[in-house]
C-alpha positions, 0 to 999 in steps of 0.5 A: 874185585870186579866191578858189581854187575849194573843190575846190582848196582841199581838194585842197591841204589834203590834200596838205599833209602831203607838202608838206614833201618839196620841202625833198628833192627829190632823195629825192623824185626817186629815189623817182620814178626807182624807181617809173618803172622806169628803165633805166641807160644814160640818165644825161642825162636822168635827170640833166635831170629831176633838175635840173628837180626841184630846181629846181621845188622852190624857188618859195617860193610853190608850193602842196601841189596845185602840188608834187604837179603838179611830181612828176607832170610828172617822173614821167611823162616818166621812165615814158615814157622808159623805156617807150619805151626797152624798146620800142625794145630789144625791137624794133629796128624801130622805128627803121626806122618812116618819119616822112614829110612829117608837117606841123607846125603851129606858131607863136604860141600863141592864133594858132588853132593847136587849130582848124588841126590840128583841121582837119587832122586831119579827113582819113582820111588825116592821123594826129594823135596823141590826148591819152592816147596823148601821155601813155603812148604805147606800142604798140597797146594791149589794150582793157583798157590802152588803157581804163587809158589813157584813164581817166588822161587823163581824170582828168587833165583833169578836175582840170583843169577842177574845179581851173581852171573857167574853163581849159575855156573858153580851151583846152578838153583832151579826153582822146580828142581830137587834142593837141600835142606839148609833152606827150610833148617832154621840156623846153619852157618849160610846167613855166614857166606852173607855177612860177617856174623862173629856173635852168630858163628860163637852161638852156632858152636854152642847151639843144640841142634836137636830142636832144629832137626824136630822143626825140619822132620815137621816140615818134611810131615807137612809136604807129605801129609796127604800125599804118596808116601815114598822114600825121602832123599834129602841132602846138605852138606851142612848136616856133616857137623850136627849129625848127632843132632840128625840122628837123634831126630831120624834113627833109622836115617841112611848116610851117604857121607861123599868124598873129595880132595879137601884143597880142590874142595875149600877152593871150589866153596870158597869161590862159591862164597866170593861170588854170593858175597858179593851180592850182599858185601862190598868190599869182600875180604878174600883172605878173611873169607878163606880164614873163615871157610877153611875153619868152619869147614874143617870143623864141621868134619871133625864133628861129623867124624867124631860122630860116624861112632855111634852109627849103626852098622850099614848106616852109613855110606862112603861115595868117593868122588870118583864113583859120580864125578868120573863116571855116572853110569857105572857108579849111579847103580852101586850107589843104589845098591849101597843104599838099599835102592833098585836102579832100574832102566827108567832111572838109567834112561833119565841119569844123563839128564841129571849128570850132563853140565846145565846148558849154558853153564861155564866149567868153574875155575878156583885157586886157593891163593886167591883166599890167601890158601895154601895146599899145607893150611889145608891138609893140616886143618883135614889130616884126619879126615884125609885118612878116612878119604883114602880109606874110602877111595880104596874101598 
């Protein structure tokens, strides 16, 4: 592996003398639960994110930068949660606020799942939720709260970019720009691309996701409370392994599920984790990085398949990767159709905005050798899901 950009590199020299704390972490978490002003009344997840903490805080190769990320992740889930809980006191109407149809785009991560809710969000009818408001969401904000807002994000994201340079080129963020859903989920397998977390990943195979969902629709009443009401297009591919648990919070949900080759796939994400992980490990395991992927992956899928039975007819949409990834233009409008939605000119003038490669962006290159891969591990672990694959590019 290369050596860690200078940035980097300084960055954890500074943050060394703090390095020491994730010996006590739970000093470390009250601390956090202190400054995030959590209210009582919300033991078990509090008690969940105590539990994380500690668990984070054991990976003997955690770097200074990567403790000071794990604090930040539990930090900011634990301010959102409270934020969120006063709003809901203060306002109980909240809860009333209608989350209707919203549509999920969902499966595979590297399956042009980004370009797909980008192209949904082109409609003035469609409200996709930004980055910085996945990261503080509150109520309408004023302008100098809603500036505070951004700001952070935007910091956040250039760390990011100055700790990663090459993450920009595989999944570029933009602070004002539409974003997915794992930032404001409160436990999904991401706090996984920065540390190994065994303890975690045995309690996410367990976990009932359901109460999580409940969370996310209140975040989603809070960002609409007070403001137009339109159609939300929401998106991760994290969702692809709970979708009973999505169900059961968004019954009338609309799911497109996108498609790809799971090898080009497992490849493309796990570069995408190498050179996140880097930021917060040192050394990383290559070959237990794609071991590790290539598991929690393919599981996800078998979970989303197992679910696909209990959807409702018309609920559920397949978008080979084809239909975006080859040619916009010609899939964006059957897209729209697919989901109920009307394409019209405006949205066909802003699509090349939304399709074209970020400026300065590089064309990204993997190989699955490289996580000690082969096309056979792969095709084995998706056998399932490559039937319904073709299926769907037949279609």
């Amino acid at each position: 592996m290369s050596s860690p950009p200078l940035a980097l590199t300084l960055a954890n020299l500074l943050l060394r003398p703090g390095h020491g704390s994730r010996r006590s972490p739970d000093r470390v978490f009250d601390r956090l639960l202190a400054d995030a002003g959590q209210a009582g009344g919300d033991e078990r997840f509090v008690d969940d994110f105590r539990q994380l903490l500690r668990h984070w805080s054991r990976d003997e190769n955690l770097t200074p930068v990567g403790w000071w990320s794990a604090q930040g992740h539990v930090r900011r889930h634990l301010a959102n949660r409270a934020r969120v809980r006063r709003l809901l006191a203060e306002h109980p109407e909240i809860e009333r606020e209608p989350i209707e149809r919203p549509v999920f785009v969902v499966g595979l991560p590297r399956t042009a799942t980004t370009l797909t809710h980008g192209v949904l969000s082109l409609s003035e009818r469609h409200r996709c939720p930004l980055l910085w408001e996945l990261l503080t969401p509150d109520l309408e904000p004023s302008p100098e709260r809603r500036r505070k807002a951004v700001t952070a994000a935007r910091l956040m994201v250039g760390g990011i970019d100055l700790f990663a340079p090459r993450y920009r080129d595989i999944h570029p963020l933009v602070a004002e720009g539409p974003e997915e859903c794992t930032f404001a989920l409160p436990h999904t397998v991401m706090p996984l691309s920065q540390a190994r977390i065994p303890a975690y990943r045995a309690a996410l195979d367990e976990r009932d996701h359901v109460p999580d969902y409940a969370y996310l629709k209140q975040i989603y009443q809070v960002l609409q409370y007070g403001r137009t009401r339109r159609r939300w297009v929401l998106k991760s591919p994290l969702h692809t392994g709970n979708l009973d648990a999505l169900l059961t919070v968004f019954p009338d949900a609309t799911l497109v599920w996108t498609h790809r080759d799971p090898a080009a796939v497992v490849a493309s994400f796990c570069s995408l984790i190498e050179h996140g992980m880097a930021i917060t490990l040192r050394p990383v395991d290559l070959h237990g990085l794609g071991a590790t992927w290539l598991e929690l992956l393919s599981r996800s899928v078998r979970r989303g398949l197992a679910a696909r039975a209990a959807f409702a007819p018309g609920a559920l949409v397949d978008v080979p990767y084809s239909w975006l990834g080859s040619d916009p233009a010609a899939g964006a409008p059957k897209l729209y159709a697919a989901v109920g939605a009307r394409w019209t000119d405006a949205d066909a003038a802003r699509l090349p905005a939304v399709a074209a490669r970020p400026r300065g962006t590089r064309p990204h290159s993997y190989d699955l050798a490289r996580y000690g891969l082969t096309r056979a591990d792969v095709d084995a672990a998706f056998a399932d899901y490559n039937a319904l694959r073709a299926e769907a590019d037949r279609a």
